[in-house]
C-alpha positions in Angstrom: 2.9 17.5 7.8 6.9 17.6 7.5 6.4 20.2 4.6 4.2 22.4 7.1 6.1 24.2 9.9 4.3 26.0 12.7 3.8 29.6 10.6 3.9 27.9 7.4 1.3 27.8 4.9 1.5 26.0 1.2 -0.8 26.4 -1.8 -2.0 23.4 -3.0 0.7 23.9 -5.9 3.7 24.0 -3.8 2.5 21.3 -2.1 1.6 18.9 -5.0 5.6 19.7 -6.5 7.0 19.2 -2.8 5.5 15.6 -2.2 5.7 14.6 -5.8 2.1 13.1 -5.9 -1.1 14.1 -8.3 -3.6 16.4 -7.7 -6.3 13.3 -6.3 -3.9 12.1 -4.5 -3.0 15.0 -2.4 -6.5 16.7 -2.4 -7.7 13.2 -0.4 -4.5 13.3 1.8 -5.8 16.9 2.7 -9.5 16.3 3.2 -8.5 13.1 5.7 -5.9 15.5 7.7 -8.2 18.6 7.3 -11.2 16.0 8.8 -8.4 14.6 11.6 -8.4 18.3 12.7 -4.2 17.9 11.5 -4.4 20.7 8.7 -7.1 23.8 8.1 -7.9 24.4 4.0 -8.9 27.6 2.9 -10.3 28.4 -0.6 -9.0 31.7 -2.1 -8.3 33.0 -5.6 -4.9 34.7 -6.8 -6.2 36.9 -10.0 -8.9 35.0 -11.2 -7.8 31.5 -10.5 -9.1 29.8 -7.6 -6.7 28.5 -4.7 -6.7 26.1 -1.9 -3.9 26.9 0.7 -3.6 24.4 3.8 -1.8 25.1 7.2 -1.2 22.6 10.0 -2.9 23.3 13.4 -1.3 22.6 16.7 -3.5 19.4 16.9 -1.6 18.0 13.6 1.6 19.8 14.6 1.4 17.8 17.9 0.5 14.8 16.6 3.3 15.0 14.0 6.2 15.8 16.7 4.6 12.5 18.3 4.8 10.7 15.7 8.7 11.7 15.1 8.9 10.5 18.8 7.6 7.3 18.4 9.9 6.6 15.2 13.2 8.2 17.1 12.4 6.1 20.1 12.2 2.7 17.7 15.1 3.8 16.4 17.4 4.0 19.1 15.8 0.8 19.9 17.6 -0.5 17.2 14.9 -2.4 15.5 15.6 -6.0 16.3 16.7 -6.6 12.7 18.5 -8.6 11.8 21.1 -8.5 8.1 18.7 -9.3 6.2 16.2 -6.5 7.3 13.6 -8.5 9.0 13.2 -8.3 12.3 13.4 -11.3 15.0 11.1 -12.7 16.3 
């Protein structure tokens, strides 16, 4: 979701080199957001080769910014943590 702004939309090609992942890989992390109502997919062909270009909706976009929230807020929180990295309890 961080790689799709509000007017953005990636092919499934720009997306696969952004994240860094393989093609299964990111063609399930698309069908679980697409089926979350986070991300629409769309099937197309460039030339002759076929295309799959995904766009967030506001659903997914909300969810993401809430999300951010939630992290920021822990964050400023401080964690709890201690040196070592785990947190007290």
């Amino acid at each position: 979701m961080a790689s799709l702004g509000e007017e953005i939309e990636l092919d499934f090609a720009a997306l696969r080199e952004i994240l860094q992942c393989g093609d299964s890989a990111l063609s399930k992390a698309i069908s679980h957001l697409e089926t979350a109502g986070y991300v629409i997919a769309r099937k197309d062909r460039l030339g002759s080769r076929p295309r799959t270009w995904v766009r967030p909706t506001r659903v997914g976009l909300d969810a993401f910014d809430g999300h951010l929230q939630a992290l920021r807020e822990i964050v400023s929180l401080g964690g709890g943590a201690t040196r070592g990295g785990t947190p007290e309890l």
